[in-house]
Backbone as CSV, one residue per row, in Angstrom:
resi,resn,N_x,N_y,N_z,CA_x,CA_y,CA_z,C_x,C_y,C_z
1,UNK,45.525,85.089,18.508,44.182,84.732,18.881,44.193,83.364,19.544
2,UNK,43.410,83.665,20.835,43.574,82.156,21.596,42.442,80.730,20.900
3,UNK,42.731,79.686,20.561,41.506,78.970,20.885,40.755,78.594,21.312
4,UNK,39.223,78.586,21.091,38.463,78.166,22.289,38.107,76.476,21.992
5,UNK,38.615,76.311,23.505,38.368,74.691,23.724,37.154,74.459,23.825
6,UNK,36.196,73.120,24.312,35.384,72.375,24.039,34.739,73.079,25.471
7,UNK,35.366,73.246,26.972,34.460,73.506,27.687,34.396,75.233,27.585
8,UNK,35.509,76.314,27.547,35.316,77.239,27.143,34.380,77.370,26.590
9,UNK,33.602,76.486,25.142,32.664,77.295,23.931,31.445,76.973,25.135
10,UNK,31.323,75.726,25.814,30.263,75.380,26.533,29.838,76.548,27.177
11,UNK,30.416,76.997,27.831,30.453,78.048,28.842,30.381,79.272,28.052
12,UNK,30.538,79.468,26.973,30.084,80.883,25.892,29.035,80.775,26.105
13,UNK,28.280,79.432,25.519,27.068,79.442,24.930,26.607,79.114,26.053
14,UNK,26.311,78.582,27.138,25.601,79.205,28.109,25.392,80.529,28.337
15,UNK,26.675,81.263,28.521,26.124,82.436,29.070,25.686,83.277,28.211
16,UNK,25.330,83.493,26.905,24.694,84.083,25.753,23.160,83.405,25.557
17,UNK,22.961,82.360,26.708,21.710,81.779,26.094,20.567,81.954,27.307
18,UNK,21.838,82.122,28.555,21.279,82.796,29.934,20.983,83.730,29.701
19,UNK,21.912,84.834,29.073,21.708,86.173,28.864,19.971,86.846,28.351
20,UNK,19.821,85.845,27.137,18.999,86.248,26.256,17.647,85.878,26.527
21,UNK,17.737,84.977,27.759,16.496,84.218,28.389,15.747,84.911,29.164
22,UNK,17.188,85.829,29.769,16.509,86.926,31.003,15.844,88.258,30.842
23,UNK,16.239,88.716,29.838,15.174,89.933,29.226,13.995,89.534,28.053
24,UNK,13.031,90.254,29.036,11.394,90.209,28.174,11.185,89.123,28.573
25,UNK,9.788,88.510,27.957,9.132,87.207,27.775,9.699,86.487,27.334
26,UNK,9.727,84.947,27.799,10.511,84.282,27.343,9.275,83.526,26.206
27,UNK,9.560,82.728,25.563,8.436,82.170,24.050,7.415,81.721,24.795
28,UNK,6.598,82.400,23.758,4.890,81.839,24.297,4.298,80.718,24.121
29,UNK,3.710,80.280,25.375,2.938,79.313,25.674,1.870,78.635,24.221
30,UNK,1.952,77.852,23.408,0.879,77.728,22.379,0.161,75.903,22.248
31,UNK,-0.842,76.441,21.996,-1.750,75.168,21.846,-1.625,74.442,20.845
32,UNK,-2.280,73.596,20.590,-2.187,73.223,19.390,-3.595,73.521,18.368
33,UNK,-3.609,73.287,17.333,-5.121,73.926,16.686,-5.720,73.088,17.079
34,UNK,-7.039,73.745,17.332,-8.497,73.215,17.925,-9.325,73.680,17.279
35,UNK,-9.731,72.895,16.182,-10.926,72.681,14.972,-12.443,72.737,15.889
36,UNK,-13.343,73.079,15.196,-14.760,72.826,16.045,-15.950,72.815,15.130
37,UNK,-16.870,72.631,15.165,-17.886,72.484,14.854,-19.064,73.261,15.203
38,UNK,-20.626,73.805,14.364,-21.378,74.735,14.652,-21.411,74.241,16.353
39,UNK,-22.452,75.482,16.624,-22.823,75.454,18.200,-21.376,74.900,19.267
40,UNK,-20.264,75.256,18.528,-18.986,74.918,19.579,-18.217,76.007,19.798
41,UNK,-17.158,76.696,20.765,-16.697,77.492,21.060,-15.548,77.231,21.314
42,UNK,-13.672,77.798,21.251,-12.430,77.520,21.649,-12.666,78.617,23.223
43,UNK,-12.380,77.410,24.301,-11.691,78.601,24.915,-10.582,78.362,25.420
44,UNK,-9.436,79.731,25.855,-8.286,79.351,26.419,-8.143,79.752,27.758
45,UNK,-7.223,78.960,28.445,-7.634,79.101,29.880,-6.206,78.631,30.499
46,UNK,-5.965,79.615,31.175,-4.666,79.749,32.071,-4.929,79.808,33.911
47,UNK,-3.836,78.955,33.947,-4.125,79.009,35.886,-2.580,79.154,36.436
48,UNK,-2.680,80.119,37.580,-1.550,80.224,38.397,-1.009,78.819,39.141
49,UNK,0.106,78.381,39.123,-0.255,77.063,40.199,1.093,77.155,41.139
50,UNK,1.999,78.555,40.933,2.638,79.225,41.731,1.940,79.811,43.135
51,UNK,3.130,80.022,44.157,2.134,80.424,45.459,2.284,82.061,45.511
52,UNK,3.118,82.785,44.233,3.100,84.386,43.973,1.838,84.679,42.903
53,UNK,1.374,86.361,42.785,1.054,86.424,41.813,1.742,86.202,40.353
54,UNK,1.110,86.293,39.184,1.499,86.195,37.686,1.372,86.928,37.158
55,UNK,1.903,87.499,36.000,1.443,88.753,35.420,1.492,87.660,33.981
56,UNK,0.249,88.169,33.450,0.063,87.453,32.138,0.322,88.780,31.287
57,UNK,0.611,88.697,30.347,1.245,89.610,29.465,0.134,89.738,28.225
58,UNK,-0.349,88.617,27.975,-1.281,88.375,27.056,-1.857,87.253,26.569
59,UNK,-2.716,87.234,26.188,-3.825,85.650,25.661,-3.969,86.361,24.374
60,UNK,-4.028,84.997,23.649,-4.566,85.177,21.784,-5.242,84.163,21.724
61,UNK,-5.984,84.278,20.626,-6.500,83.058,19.854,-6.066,83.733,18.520
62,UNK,-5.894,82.193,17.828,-5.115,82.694,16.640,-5.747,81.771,15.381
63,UNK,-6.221,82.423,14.410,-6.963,81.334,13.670,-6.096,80.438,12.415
64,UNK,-6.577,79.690,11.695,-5.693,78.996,11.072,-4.960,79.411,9.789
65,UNK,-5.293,80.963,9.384,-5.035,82.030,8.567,-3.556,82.916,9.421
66,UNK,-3.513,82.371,10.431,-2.289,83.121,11.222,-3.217,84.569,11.876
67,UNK,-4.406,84.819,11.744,-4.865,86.303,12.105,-5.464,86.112,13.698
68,UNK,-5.056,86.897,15.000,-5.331,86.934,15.779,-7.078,87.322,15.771
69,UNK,-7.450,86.638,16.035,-9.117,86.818,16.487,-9.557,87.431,17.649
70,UNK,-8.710,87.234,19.233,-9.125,87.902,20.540,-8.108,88.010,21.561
71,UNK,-7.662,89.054,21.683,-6.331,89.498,22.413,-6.760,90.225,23.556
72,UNK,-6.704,89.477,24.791,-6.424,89.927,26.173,-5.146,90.551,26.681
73,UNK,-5.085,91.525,27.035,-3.748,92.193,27.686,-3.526,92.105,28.587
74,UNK,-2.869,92.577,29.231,-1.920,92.365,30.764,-3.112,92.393,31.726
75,UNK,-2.909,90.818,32.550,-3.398,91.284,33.939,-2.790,90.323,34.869
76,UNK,-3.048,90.724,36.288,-2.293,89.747,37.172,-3.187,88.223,38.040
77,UNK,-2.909,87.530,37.962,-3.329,85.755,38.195,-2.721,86.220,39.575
78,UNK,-3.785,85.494,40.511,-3.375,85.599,41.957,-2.986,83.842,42.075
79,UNK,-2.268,83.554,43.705,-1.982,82.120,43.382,-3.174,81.284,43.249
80,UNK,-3.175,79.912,42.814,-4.452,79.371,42.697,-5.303,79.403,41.712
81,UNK,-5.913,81.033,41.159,-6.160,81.611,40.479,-6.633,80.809,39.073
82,UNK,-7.777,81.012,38.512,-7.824,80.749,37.038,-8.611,81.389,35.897
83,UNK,-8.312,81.657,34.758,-9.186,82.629,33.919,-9.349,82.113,32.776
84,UNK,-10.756,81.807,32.879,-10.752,80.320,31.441,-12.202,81.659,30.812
85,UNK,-11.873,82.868,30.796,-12.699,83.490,30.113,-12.594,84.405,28.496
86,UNK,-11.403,83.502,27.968,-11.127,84.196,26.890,-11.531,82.838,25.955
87,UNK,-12.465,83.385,25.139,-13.228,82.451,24.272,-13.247,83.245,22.642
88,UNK,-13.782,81.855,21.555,-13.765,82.238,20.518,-14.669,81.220,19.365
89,UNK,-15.414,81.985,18.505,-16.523,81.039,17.613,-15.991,80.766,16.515
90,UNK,-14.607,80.721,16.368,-13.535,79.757,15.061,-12.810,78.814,15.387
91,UNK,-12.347,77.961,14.623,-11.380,77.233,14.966,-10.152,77.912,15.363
92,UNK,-9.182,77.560,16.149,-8.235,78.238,16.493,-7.073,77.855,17.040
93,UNK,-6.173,78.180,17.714,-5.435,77.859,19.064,-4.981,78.939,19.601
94,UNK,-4.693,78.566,21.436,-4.351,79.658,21.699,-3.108,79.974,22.246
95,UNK,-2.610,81.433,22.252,-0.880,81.464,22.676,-1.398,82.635,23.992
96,UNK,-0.433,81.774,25.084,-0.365,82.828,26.240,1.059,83.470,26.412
97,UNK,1.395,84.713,26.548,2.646,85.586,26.724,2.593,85.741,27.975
98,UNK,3.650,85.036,28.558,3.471,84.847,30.433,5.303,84.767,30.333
99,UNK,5.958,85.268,31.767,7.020,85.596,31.594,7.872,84.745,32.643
100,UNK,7.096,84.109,33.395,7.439,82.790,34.293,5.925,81.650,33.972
101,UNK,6.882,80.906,33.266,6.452,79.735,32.298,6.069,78.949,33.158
102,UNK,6.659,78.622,34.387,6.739,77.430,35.388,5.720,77.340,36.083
103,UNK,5.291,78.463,35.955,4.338,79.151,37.776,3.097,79.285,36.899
104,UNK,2.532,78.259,35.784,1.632,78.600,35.203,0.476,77.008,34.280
105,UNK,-0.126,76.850,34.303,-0.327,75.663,33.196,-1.988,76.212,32.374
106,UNK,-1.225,76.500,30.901,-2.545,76.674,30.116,-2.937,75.818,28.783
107,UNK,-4.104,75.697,29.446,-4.705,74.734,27.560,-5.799,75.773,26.858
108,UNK,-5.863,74.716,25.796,-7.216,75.292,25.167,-7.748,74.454,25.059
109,UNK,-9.802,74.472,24.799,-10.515,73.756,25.038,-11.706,73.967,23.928
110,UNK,-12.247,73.049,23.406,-13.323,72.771,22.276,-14.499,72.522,23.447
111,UNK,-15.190,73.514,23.438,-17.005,72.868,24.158,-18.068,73.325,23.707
112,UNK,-19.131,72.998,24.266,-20.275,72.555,23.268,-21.299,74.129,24.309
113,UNK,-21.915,74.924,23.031,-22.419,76.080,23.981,-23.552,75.556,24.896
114,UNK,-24.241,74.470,24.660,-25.006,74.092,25.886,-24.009,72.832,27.405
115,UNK,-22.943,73.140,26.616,-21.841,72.755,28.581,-20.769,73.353,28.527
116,UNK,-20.061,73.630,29.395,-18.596,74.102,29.594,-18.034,72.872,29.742
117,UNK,-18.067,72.044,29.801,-17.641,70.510,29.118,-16.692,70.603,27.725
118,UNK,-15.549,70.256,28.351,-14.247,70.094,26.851,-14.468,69.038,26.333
119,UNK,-14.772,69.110,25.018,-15.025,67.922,24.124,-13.593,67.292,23.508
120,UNK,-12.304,68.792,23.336,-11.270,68.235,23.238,-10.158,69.415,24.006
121,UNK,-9.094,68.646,24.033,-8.121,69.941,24.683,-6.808,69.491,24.403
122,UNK,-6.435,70.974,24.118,-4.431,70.831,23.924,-3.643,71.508,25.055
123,UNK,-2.953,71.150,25.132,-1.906,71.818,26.558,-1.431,72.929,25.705
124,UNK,-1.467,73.845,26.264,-0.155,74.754,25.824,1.501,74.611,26.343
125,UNK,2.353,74.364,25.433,3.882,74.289,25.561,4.561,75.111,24.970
């Protein structure tokens, strides 16, 4: 049995980490929790900022019990594009399942039902 040297293992573990990156979704986009108050709403909101379409795979809001509250399924983000219409009346955060991470930037947002005005917001990473 040969040994594996120091750049050999390098080069394993790259290519087992390339490998595993390239099939399916790669880890979802998540916010951080966004607490709120009566008369306030979470919403999450994703924008293309790629010059292709996106295929979003899915939006959640997820409450602080771990139980998904509002699950959007697959649709496609044109470039430019933005869909800040997935909302929710708990505290929450939200996770987007998007499969090119780069070509994308989503937060979530605390606002008040008389403005679409973010009172607070988390990036999703």
């Amino acid at each position: 049995m040969r040994r594996m040297t120091g750049w050999r293992m390098a080069l394993a573990a790259t290519l087992v980490l390339a490998s595993a990156g390239s099939s399916g979704a790669g880890a979802p986009l998540t916010t951080g929790y966004l607490p709120m108050d009566n008369n306030q709403y979470v919403r999450c909101v994703i924008s293309n900022i790629g010059t292709k379409d996106v295929v979003v795979e899915k939006i959640e809001t997820v409450n602080v019990f771990g139980v998904a509250a509002v699950q959007v399924n697959e649709f496609t983000l044109a470039p430019g594009a933005t869909n800040p219409n997935v909302f929710v009346f708990e505290s929450s955060r939200c996770v987007f399942s998007v499969k090119k991470r780069k070509l994308v930037r989503a937060y979530g947002c605390v606002s008040n039902l008389a403005s679409a005005l973010c009172l607070a917001e988390s990036e999703a990473r």
